[in-house]
C-alpha positions in Angstrom: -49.3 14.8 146.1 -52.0 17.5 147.9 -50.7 20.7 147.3 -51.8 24.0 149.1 -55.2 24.6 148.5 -56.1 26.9 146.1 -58.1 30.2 145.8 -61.8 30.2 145.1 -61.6 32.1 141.9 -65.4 32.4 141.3 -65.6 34.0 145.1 -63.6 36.7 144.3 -65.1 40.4 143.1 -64.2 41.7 139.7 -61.8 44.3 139.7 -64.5 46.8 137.9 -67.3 47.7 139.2 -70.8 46.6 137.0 -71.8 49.2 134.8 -75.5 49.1 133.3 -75.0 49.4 129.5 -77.8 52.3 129.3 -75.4 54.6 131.9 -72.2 54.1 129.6 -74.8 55.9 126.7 -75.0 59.5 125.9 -78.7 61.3 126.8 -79.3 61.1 122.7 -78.5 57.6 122.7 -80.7 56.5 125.4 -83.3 58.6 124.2 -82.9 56.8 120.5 -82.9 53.4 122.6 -86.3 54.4 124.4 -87.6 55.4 121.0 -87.1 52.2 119.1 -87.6 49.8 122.5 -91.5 51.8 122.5 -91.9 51.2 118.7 -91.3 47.2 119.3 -93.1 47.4 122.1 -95.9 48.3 120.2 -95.9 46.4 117.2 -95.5 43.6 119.6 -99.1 44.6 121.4 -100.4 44.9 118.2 -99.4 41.6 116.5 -100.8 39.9 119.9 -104.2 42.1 119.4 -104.6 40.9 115.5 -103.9 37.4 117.2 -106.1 37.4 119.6 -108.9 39.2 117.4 -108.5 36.3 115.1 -108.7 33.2 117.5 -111.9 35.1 118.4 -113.3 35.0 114.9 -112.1 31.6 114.4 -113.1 30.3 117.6 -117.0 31.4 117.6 -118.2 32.0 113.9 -121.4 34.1 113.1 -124.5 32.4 111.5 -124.7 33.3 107.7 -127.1 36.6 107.8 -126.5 37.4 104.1 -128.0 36.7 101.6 -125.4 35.9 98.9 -124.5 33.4 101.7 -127.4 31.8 102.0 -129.1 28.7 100.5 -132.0 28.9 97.8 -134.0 27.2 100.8 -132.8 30.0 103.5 -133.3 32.6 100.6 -136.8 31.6 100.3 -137.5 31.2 104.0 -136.5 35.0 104.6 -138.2 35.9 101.7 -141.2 34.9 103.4 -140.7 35.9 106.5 -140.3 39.7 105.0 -143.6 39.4 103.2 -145.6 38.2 106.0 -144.1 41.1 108.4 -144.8 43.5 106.1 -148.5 42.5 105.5 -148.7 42.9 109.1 
């Protein structure tokens, strides 16, 4: 019915002691590990900088200065505007 009570198996300690996986590598295979962990890195910080450069853009857009952009109304307007600061 009860038996004898058995061992804690998850208590125990491995038998191996934990190795990192970087100090089982060779120097020119940690320093190939760095190399492509830093280019990553970077394409990560860049995709986040082209993000966050365009939810700027998005987020507040400029009023239309040009005049290709502009209205015949707005066209006309700045036209004016010119002429009169120029005549002084």
């Amino acid at each position: 019915m009860c038996g004898t009570p058995k061992a804690n198996l998850s208590a125990q300690l491995p038998k191996t002691p934990f190795r990192s996986f970087m100090a089982s590598m060779t120097l020119a295979q940690r320093k190939r590990f760095a190399e492509v962990a830093n280019r990553a890195q970077d394409r990560r910080e860049s995709r986040e900088s082209r993000a966050l450069y365009r939810q700027r853009l998005s987020s507040n857009p400029k009023p239309a200065t040009n005049l290709y952009k502009l209205n015949l109304w707005g066209r006309l307007k700045q036209f004016c505007a010119q002429t009169v600061n120029l005549m002084g």
